[in-house]
C-alpha positions as CSV (number, residue, x, y, z in Angstrom):
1,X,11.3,-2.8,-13.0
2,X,8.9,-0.4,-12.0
3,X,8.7,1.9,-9.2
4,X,5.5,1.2,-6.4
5,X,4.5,3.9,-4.2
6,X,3.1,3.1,-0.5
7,X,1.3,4.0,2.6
8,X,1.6,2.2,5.3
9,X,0.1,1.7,8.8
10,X,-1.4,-0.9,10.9
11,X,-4.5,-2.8,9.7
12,X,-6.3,-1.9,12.5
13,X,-5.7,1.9,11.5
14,X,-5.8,1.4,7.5
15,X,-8.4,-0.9,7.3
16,X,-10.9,0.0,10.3
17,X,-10.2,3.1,12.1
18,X,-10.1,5.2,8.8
19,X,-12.9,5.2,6.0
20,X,-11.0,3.6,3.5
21,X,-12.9,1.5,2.4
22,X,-15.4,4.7,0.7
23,X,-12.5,6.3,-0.4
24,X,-11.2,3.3,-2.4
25,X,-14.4,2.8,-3.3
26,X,-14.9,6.1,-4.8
27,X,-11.7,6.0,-6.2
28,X,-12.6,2.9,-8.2
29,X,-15.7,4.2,-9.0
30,X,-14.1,7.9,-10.9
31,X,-11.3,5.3,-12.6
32,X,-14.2,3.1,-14.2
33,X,-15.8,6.4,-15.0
34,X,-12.2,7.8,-16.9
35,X,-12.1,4.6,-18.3
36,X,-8.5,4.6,-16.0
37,X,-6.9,0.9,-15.1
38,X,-6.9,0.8,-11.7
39,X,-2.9,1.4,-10.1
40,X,-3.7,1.0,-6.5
41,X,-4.1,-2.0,-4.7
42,X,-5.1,-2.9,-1.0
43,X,-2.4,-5.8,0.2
44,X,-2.7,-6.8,4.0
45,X,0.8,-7.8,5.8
46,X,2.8,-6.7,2.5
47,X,5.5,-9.4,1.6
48,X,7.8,-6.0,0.6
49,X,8.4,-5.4,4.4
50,X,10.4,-8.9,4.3
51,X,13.7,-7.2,2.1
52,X,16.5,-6.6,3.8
53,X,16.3,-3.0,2.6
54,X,13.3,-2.7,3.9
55,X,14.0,-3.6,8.1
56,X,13.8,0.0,9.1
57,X,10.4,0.9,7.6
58,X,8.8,-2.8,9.3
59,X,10.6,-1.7,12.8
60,X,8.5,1.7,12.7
61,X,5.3,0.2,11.7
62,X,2.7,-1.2,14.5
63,X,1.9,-5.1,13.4
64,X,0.1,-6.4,11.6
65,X,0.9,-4.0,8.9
66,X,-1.2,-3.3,5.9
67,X,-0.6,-0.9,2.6
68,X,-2.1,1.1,0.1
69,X,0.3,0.2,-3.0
70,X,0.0,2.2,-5.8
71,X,2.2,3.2,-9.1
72,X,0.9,6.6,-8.9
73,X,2.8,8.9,-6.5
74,X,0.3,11.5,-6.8
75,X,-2.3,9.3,-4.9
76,X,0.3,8.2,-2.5
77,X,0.6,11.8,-1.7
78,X,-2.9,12.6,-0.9
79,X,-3.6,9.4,1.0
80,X,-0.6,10.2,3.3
81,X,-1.7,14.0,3.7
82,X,-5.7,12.7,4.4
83,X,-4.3,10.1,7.1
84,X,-1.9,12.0,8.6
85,X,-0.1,8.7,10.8
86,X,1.4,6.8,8.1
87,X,4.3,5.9,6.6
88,X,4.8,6.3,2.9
89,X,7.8,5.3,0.6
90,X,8.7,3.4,-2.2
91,X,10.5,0.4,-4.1
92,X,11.7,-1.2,-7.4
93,X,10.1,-4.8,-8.0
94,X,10.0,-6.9,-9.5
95,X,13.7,-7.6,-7.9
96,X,15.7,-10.3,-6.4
97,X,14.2,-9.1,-2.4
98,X,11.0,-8.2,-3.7
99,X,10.0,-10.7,-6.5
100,X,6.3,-10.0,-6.4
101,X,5.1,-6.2,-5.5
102,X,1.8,-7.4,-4.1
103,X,2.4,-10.4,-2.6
104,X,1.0,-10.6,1.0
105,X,2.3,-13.2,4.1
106,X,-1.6,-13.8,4.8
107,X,-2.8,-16.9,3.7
108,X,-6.4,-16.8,1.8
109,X,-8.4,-19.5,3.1
């Protein structure tokens, strides 16, 4: 099992309100440049929020949710100290309540 970090917020915060979309963008960019593999991932209304363990963290956060997943805590970090109004924490998967660490309940169509 591995250990995921998050931040996590309302799409409407996360994905329009804030200019993450140049800031994951630039933070692709510098990996590719590093020759880094890429340990962040955008996943809009996170499957993770669905464990049991996890009830608390989905009643605090405004629907629909979205999260900034990552494997490195350091980024995690500096994302929640940029955005201020998040919520950040973290999880084992894969595991029985959370088979699939980036699994989202949004059908791609």
């Amino acid at each position: 099992m591995k250990i995921y970090y998050y931040v996590l917020a309302s799409q409407r915060f996360l994905l329009e309100e804030e200019p993450m979309e140049e800031v994951l963008r630039e933070r692709t960019r510098h990996y590719h440049e590093q020759e880094k593999e890429i340990d962040f991932w955008v996943v809009k209304q996170p499957a993770f929020l669905e464990s049991p363990r996890m009830a608390q963290v989905k009643a605090k956060c405004p629907q629909p949710a979205a999260a900034i997943i990552s494997t490195n805590p350091q980024f995690i970090t500096w994302l929640k100290l940029r955005l201020e109004y998040v919520l950040t924490g973290e999880f084992q998967a894969p595991s029985e309540s959370i088979p699939d660490p980036l699994a989202s309940l949004t059908s791609v169509s």
